[in-house]
N, C-alpha and C positions, 0 to 999 in steps of 0.2 A: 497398662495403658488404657486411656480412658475406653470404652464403647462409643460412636459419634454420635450416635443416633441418640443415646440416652443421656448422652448429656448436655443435651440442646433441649428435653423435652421441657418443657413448661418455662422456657427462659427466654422466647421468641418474641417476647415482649419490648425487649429491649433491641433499642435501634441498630447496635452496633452488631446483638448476635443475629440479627436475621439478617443485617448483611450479610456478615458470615455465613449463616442457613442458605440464602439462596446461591452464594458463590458456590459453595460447597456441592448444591446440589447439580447447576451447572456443569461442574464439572464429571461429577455422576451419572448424569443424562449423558452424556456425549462419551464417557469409556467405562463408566462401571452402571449399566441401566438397571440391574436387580437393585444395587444401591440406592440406585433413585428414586425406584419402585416404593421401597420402604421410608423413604424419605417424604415422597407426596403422602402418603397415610400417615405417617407418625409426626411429621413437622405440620406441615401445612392444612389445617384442617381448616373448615367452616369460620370457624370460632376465632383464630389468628387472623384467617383476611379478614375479617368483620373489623376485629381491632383495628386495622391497618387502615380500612375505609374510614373508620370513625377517628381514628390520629390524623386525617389527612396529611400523611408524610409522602408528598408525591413524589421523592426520592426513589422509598420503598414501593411506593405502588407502580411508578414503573418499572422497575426488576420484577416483580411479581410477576406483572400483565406479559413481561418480555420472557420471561423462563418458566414460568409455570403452566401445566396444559390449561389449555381455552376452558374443560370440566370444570376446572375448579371454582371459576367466577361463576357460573349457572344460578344461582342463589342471589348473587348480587347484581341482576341487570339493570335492578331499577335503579341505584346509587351508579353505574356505570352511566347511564344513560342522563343520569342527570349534571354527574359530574363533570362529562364530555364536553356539555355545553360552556363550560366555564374554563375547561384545562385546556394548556396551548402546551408547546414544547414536545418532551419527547414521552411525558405521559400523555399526551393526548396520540402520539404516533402508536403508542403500543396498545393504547384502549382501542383503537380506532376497529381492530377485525374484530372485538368481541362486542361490538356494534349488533353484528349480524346473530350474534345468537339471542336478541331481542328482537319481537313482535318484529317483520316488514317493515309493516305500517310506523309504526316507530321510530326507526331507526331511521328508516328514508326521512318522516320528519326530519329529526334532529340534524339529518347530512343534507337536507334540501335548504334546511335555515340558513345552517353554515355558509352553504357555499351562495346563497342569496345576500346575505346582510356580511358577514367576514371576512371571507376567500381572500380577499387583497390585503388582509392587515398584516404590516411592517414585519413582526415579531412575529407569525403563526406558521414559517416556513415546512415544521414536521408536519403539522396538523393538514396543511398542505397536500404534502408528498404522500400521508395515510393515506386520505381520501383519495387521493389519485391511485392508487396500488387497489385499493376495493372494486373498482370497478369490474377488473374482468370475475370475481368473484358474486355478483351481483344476476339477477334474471335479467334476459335478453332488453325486455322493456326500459326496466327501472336504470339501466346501464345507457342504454341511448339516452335518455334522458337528464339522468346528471351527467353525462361527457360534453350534452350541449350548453348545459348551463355551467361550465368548467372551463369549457373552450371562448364562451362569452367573457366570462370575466377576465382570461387570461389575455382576451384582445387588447381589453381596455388599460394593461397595464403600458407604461412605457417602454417606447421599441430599447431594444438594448440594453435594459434595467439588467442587475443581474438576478434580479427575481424573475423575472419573464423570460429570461434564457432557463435558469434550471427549472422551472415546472415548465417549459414546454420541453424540454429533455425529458424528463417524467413521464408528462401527459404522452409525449409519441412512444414512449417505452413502453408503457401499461395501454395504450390506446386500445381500446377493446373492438374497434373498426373493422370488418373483417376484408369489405365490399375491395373488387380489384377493378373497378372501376377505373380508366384512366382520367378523372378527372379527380378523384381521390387519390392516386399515385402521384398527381402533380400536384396538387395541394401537401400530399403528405412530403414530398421532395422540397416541397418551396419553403417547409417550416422547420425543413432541416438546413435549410442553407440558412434561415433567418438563425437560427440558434446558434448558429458557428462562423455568422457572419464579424467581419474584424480581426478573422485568422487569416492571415497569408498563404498557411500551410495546413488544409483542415480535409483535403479532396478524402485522405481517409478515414479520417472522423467521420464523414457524411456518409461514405458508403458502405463502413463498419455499419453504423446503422442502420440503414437503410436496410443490409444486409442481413439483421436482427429481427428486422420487421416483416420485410416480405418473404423472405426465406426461412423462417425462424431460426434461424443460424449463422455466424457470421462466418463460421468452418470454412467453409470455401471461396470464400472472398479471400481470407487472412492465410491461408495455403496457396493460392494463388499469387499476393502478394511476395510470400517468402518463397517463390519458386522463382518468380521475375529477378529476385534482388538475391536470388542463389543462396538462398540462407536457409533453405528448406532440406531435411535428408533425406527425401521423399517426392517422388512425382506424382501423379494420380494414378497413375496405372497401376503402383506399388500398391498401391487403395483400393484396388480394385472390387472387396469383396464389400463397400459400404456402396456400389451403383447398380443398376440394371445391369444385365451382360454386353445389351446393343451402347452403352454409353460412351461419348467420341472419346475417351480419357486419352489416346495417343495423341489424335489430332490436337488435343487442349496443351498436353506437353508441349508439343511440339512449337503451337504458338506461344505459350511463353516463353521458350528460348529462345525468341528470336531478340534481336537488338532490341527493334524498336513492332512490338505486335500489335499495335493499336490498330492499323489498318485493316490487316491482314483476319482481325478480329473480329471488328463490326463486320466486314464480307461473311467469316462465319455464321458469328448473331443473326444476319439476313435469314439464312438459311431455317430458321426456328421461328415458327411462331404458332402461338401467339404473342412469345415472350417478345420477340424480336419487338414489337408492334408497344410494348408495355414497357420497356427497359431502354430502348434507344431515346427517350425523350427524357426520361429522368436522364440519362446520360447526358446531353444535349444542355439540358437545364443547368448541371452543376458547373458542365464545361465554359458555358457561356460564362461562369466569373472569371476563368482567366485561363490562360492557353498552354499550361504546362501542365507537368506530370501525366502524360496520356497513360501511361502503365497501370496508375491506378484506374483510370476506367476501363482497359484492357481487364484486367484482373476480377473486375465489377460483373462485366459482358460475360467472360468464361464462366464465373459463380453460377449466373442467371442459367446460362445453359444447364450445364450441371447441375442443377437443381432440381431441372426437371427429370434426370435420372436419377440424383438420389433416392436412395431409401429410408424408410421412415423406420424399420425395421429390418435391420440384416439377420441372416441366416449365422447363426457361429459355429454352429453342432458340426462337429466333425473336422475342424480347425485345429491342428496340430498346436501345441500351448505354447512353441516359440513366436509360429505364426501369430497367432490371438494377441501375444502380449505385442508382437512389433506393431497392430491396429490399434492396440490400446495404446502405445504412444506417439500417436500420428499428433504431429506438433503442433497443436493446436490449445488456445487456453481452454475451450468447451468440447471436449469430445461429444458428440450425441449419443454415440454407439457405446460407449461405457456398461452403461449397466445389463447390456447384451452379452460383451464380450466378461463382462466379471463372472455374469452367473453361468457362463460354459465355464471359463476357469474353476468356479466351483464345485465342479463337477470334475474336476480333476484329481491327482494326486496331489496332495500338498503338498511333500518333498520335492516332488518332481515342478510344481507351478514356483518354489519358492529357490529352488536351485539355479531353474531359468531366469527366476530375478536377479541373483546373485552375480549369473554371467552377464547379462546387460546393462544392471543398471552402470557400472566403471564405463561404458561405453556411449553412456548417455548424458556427463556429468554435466555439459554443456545446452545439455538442451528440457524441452521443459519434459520431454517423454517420462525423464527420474520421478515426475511429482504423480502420474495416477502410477506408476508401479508401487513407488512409497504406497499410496493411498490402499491400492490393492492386495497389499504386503500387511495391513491392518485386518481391515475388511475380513481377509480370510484366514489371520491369527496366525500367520507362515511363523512360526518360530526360528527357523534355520535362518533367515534374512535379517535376525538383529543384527550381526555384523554389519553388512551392509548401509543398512539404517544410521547404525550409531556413525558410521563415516558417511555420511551423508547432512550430520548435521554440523559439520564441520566447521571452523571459518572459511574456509574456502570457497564455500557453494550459497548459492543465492540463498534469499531469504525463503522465497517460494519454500523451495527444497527441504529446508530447512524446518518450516512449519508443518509441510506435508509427512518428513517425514519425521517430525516431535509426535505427531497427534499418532502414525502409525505405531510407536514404540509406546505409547500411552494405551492402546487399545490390545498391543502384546501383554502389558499386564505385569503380573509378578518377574516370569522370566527376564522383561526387557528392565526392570526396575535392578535385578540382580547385575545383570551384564554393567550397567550403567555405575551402580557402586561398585563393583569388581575393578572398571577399567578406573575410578574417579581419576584417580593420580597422573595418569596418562593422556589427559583429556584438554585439549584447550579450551578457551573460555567458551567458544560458540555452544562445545559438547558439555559443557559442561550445565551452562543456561539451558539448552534444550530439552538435555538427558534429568536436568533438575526435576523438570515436569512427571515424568516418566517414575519418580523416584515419590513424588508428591501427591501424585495421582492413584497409585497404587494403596500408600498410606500405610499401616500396618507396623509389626515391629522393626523390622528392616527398616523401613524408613524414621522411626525412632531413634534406633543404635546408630544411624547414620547419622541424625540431624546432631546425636550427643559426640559421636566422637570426632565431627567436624568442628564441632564451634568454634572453637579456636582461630579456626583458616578462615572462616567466615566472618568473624568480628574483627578481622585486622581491617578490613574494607568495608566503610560504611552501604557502597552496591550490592557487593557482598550480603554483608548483614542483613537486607532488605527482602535478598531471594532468599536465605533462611528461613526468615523469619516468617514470610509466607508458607514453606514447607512447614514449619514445626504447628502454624497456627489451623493446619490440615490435619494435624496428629496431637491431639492437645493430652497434655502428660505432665505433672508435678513434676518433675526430673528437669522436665523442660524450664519451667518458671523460677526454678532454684537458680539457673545459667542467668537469667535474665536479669533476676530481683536486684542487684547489683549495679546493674546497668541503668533502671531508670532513674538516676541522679541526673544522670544526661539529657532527660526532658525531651526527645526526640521522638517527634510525632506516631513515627513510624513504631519504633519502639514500644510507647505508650498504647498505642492501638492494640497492638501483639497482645502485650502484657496482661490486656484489660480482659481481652475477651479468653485468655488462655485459665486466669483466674476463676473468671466468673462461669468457665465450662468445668472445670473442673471442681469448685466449689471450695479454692482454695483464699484461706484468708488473711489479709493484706490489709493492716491497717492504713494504708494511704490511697489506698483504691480508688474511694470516693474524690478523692484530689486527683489522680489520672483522669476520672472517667468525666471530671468536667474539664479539665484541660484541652481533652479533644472532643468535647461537645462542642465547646466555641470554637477549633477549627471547622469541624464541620459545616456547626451556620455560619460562619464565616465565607465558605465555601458556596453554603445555598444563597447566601445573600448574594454576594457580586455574581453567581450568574442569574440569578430571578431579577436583580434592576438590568441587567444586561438586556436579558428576554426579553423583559416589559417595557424596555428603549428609555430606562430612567437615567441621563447621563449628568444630570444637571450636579450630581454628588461629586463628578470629577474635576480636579483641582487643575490638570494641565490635559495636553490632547494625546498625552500618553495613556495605554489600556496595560492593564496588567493579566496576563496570560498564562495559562499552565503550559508549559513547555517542557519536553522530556529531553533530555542531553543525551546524543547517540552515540557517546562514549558510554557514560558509564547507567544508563537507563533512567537517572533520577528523574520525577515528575516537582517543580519549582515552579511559584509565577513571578514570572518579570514583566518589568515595564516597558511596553515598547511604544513606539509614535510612528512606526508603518510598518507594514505588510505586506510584501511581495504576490503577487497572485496571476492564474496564469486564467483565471474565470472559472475555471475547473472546483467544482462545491467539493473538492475532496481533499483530507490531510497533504495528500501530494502535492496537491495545488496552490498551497500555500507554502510561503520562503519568510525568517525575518532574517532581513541582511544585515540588521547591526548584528556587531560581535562582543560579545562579551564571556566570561568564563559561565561556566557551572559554579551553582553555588555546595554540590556537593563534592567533586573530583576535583575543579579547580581548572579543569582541559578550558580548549576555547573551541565546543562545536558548532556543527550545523543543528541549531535545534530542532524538534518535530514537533510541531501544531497535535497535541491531543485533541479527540472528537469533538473535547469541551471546550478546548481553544479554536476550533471550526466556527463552531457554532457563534461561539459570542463574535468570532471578524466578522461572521455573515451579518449577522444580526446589525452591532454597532456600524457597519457599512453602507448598510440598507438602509437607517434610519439618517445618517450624516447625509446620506445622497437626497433624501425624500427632503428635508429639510434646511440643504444647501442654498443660499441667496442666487449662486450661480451657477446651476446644474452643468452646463456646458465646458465649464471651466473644473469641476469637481476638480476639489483637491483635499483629499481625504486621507481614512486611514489603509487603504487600498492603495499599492502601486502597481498600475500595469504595464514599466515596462519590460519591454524587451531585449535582447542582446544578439550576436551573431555567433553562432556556433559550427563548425564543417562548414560553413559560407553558407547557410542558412541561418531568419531572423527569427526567432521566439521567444516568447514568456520566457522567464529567467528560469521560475519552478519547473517548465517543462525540461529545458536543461539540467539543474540540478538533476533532477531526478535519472534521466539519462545516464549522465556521468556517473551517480551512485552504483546506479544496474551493471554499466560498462566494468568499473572496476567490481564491483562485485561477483561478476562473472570472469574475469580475465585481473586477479589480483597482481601479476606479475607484469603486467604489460605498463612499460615506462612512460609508452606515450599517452595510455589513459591516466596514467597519473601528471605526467606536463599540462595534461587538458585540464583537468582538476583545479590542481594548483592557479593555474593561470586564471581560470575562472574566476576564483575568489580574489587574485589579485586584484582582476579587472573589476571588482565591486567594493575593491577597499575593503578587503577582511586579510589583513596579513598572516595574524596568528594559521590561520586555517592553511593559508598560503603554503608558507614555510613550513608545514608539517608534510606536506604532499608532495614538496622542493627536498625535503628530506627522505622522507620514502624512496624518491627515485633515485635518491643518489646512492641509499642503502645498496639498491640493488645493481645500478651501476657508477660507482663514482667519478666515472669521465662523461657522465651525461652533462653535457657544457650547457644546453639548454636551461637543466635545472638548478644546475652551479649557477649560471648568470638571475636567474627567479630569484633564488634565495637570498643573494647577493642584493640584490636592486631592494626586496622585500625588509632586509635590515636595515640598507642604507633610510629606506622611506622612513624609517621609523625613529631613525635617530641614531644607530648602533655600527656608527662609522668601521670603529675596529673591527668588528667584528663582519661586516660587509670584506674589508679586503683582508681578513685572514681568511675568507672564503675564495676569493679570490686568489688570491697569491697561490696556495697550492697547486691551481687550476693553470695557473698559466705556465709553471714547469715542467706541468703534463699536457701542452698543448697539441704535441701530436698525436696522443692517445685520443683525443677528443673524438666522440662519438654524437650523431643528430639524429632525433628520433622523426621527427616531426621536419623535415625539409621541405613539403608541400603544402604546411601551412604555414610556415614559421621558417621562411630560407636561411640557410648558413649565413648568406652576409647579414642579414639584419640581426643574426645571434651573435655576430663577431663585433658587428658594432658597438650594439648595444655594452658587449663587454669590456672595449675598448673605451669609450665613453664612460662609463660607469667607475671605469679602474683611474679613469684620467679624472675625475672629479673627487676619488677618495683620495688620489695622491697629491693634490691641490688642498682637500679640507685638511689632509692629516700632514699635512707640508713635511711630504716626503721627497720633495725635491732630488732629493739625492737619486732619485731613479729613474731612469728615463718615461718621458710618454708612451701609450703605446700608439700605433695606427689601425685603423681595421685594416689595410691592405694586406701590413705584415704578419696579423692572424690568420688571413683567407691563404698568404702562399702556403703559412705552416700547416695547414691543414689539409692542402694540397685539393683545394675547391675552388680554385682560381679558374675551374673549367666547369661551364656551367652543368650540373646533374643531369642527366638523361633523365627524358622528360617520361612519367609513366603515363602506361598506357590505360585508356578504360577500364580493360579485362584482364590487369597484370595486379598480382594479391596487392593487398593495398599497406602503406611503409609502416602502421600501428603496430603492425602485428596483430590485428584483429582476426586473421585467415579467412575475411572477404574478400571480393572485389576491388579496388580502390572508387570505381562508380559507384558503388552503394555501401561507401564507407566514408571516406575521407572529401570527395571527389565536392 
């Protein structure tokens, strides 16, 4: 097997292997650093980025600027400094911090100009977001002064734009401000309501924030939250070793148990000040939009207190290592205290820190505590927790989990690389994509005699095929290319790419080569092209008001671009935030998903949105390639993406629960995506087949579409087992309107399919046989709620 290191040397010339060189090294930086060590000295020298400056391949130079240390550009300030002024996107976001390692004086020019004569243009939203992130980075002076002149221009944009919502998200996030002035705390409150103004339901978006800001931490806002709404497994008192000793932590329980603590709270708050005096107005201020959810300013009020007993540094030393790790998973997305409680852990037995992960993490599957012990289970190379791990990256468990705990068994190394091909055969797909990495990353001959005696399995499925071929293009080897040579008759991009660079590392030779190697050069600029006129807001080349988009298919991972003519969006500048609600299949699996907006299909909605609005005859009326609306969900109105996404998390956490899959299903119904529909109408009946709910879904979802027969052979079964019938969902979706619906639905196939010969049905005569002719007891608040989610029904369903 080849050497890696040697057989990249002198070949970095070429476009496709320094992609490769820097992915490679990526991954080296992050689990194998000796690796990388020898990588930055023998790849990347003076001499290559020279090349790279002088190719202007801004592709390459921002992977460079983004994975490579800041040392290495030291030589080329002046070419940075010049180029900066001309480069927009997301080469100009990753040039933007090695700014600072040129002349002061210099650099503040070239970021004074910018944001004087630029700042506002259409297309420049990274270069944007850089400069904004530089500031606290910046001397106290020169930082006051470009935030004024930041904050000036960002006035002058239109209220509402969504460029003026996300940099002023930005701007308050990096706001280098320190002053607690209450006149600065009202301003700073006022620009968080503007930025999430047009949300109905946004009280905890603002004081997530807010909570970021003034507290540097949003910890005890979001644990106070999930105590009020009993989703927490943990009080504060349980926490007690992250406060002062005097800190009210009972008293703070104790108000958030209560029904309604909003009252009972601000009387507390009084009691504090000067907080009290600081916090009750920003409070006052958010309330003043509307007069519900007091809970979250309850929750807001406790933090502030709290806050002032936090620690900014706990004591860990002499912390029993069950103890330690129950603090490392106090459920929260940002623990603060982590790198506290790791490095006592460090200080422990390893058998002993990694046996105690073994016993809790099954106890934690549910919650987010599993993702720093994963984390921690890397960090300190606990060998004995591969077990754990490798079920952790299960289908079953979130993505989080999943990621957290992929990177952990990457950092285990050879050991977690063995376990992983040992178990392959036994593994479903989640562990099997996850543990891929683990097997890739390590590299070596193992992962050679692996990638040869799978191929087989892996070339029956072109997804398949794809995570191979990345493994093998990690471990480049003749043996390899002999499996392949074969295959490029197929002309498959993907393929091709492999092929090209597997040859050209290894120096093997292929008379058609030079025929691959331009095949996917014109994909590539093909690539660079539609996004640089995208960037540069060139739209005049498009033929209809359709955009064509990379989009990944969440079944079987392909990246494809398709044509779409809108965009679902919840304002939110993140993958999540974006939805395309036409449906159509995969062009590689053929399924029909929900697709997911890649970074680069982000980028170009932002961009082509922002320019269609700027340049709209009728701003008011905008009707673009942005849809914003919204839908009702748990009898609450939101973005459609904020749902989606929801719904994903929900079943993703709770795979077997029926009622998150009726929600599902139903969802896409109510947007006109059947295919998607009927998959999740099937699901639930897999797991219960007298779920009448998604019998009547399925049913109605074939009849829409044309597929009469097949509507009442769905039926017909159902209604011989009408007393078995089971309802998941009663309190949003009551028995009689499922009986009707069915009723109705059945009376209109036996009409289309002149089935006369059988009688009508009624709903009445569905409701006696079901024996719901007496209306459900009505649930309570505080009685689990009918999902099966094991909350509330008040902070579930309610």
């Amino acid at each position: 097997m080849e050497n890696i290191i040697d057989c990249a040397k002198g070949k970095l010339q070429d476009i496709f292997i320094m992609d490769w060189a820097i992915g490679r090294y990526k991954a080296a930086k992050n689990y194998r650093p000796e690796l990388a060590i020898k990588m930055e000295k023998e790849w990347f020298d003076t001499a290559i980025i020279q090349y790279w400056f002088d190719n202007h391949d801004e592709e390459i130079l921002a992977r460079m600027m983004e994975h490579l240390p800041t040392t290495h550009f030291t030589r080329h300030t002046a070419a940075i400094i010049e180029g900066w002024e001309e480069w927009n996107g997301i080469l100009a976001q990753h040039a933007a911090p090695l700014l600072l390692q040129v002349s002061t004086e210099d650099s503040l020019r070239v970021i004074e100009d910018y944001i004087r004569n630029d700042f506002t243009g259409l297309t420049g939203l990274p270069k944007q977001l850089a400069v904004i992130r530089l500031l606290p980075l910046l001397p106290e002076k020169d930082r006051e002064k470009l935030r004024s002149m930041i904050e000036g221009q960002i006035i002058k944009l239109e209220d509402n734009s969504f460029e003026k919502q996300r940099l002023i998200q930005e701007f308050l996030e990096f706001d280098s401000v320190t002053s607690r002035a209450p006149d600065y705390l009202m301003k700073l409150t006022q620009n968080y309501i503007l930025e999430y103004m047009g949300d109905e339901d946004n009280n905890f978006d603002i004081f997530q924030a807010l909570s970021k800001k003034l507290f540097g931490t949003d910890a005890l806002f979001v644990h106070a939250i999930s105590m009020i709404e009993e989703s927490a497994p943990r009080s504060f008192e349980n926490i007690q070793p992250f406060f002062a000793k005097n800190a009210p932590l009972k008293k703070c329980d104790t108000l958030l148990s209560l029904e309604n603590p909003w009252r009972d709270t601000v009387r507390f708050l009084e009691e504090y000040e000067p907080t009290a005096s600081e916090i009750l107005p920003i409070i006052e201020a958010v309330q003043s939009r509307n007069d519900f959810a007091h809970y979250e300013f309850a929750a807001f009020a406790i933090a502030a207190i709290l806050n002032t007993f936090h620690l900014e540094t706990m004591d860990a030393s002499g912390l029993p290592i069950k103890r330690s790790l129950e603090l490392l998973c106090w459920d929260v997305y940002k623990n603060p205290h982590i790198p506290v409680l790791t490095e006592a852990l460090r200080q422990s037995e390893p058998d002993e820190v990694g046996a105690a992960i073994n016993d809790l993490m099954p106890q934690l599957w549910e919650e987010w505590g599993c993702i720093p012990l994963s984390t921690l289970a890397g960090e300190l190379r606990l060998d004995n927790t591969i077990p754990v791990l490798v079920e952790a990256i299960s289908d079953k468990k979130g993505d989080y989990l999943c990621e957290a705990a992929s990177a952990a068994l990457n950092l285990l190394g050879e050991p977690a690389q063995q376990a992983v091909i040992a178990q392959w055969d036994s593994l479903d797909m989640s562990q099997k994509i996850y543990g891929l990495s683990a097997v890739k990353n390590q590299g070596g001959q193992p992962a050679l005699d692996f990638a040869i005696a799978h191929f087989k399995e892996f070339s029956d499925d072109r997804h398949d095929l794809e995570m191979w071929l990345e493994l093998v293009k990690a471990i480049p080897d003749r043996s390899i290319i002999k499996l392949l040579e074969p295959e490029t008759r197929y002309k498959n991009p993907f393929m091709d790419e492999a092929f090209y660079i597997l040859c050209t590392l290894t120096g093997y030779g292929f008379n058609k080569l030079e025929e691959i190697h331009s095949r996917i050069l014109v994909e590539r600029t093909k690539r660079e092209n539609r996004m640089a006129k995208l960037m540069e807001g060139h739209f005049s080349s498009f033929e209809n008001d359709e955009l064509s988009l990379p989009l990944k298919c969440d079944k079987c991972g392909e990246i494809n671009y398709y044509e779409v003519d809108s965009v679902m969006t919840s304002g939110k500048p993140t993958t999540e935030g974006f939805f395309v609600r036409e449906e159509f299949p995969c062009l590689d699996c053929g399924q029909w998903p929900d697709f997911e907006l890649t970074e680069d299909a982000t980028k170009m909605v932002m961009t082509r949105s922002m320019i269609e609005y700027k340049f709209s005859n009728d701003q008011e009326n905008y009707e673009g390639l942005l849809d914003f609306s919204k839908a009702q969900y748990r009898f609450r109105t939101r973005p459609v993406p904020d749902i989606l996404a929801e719904l994903k998390r929900d079943i993703a956490q709770h795979p077997q629960s029926i009622a998150y899959l009726l929600r599902f299903a139903r969802f896409h119904a109510a947007l006109d995506r059947p295919h998607r529909a009927a998959e999740y109408y099937r699901k639930a009946l897999q797991l219960e087949p007298n779920a009448i709910e998604a019998c009547v879904g399925l049913a109605q979802t074939e009849f829409d579409n044309g597929l009469d027969n097949q509507s009442f052979n769905t039926l017909s079964p159902a209604l011989e087992q009408k007393e078995k019938w089971k309802f998941f969902r009663p309190h949003e979706l009551p028995e009689k309107i499922v009986t009707t619906e069915f009723a109705s639905l059945y009376n209109s196939l036996r009409s289309e399919l002149k089935r006369l010969d059988i009688p009508a049905l009624s709903p009445a005569s569905l409701t006696l046989a079901t024996g719901s002719e007496k209306a459900p007891k009505k649930i309570g608040r505080n009685d689990p709620c009918s999902c099966g989610s094991g909350k509330k029904y008040k902070k579930c369903c309610l």
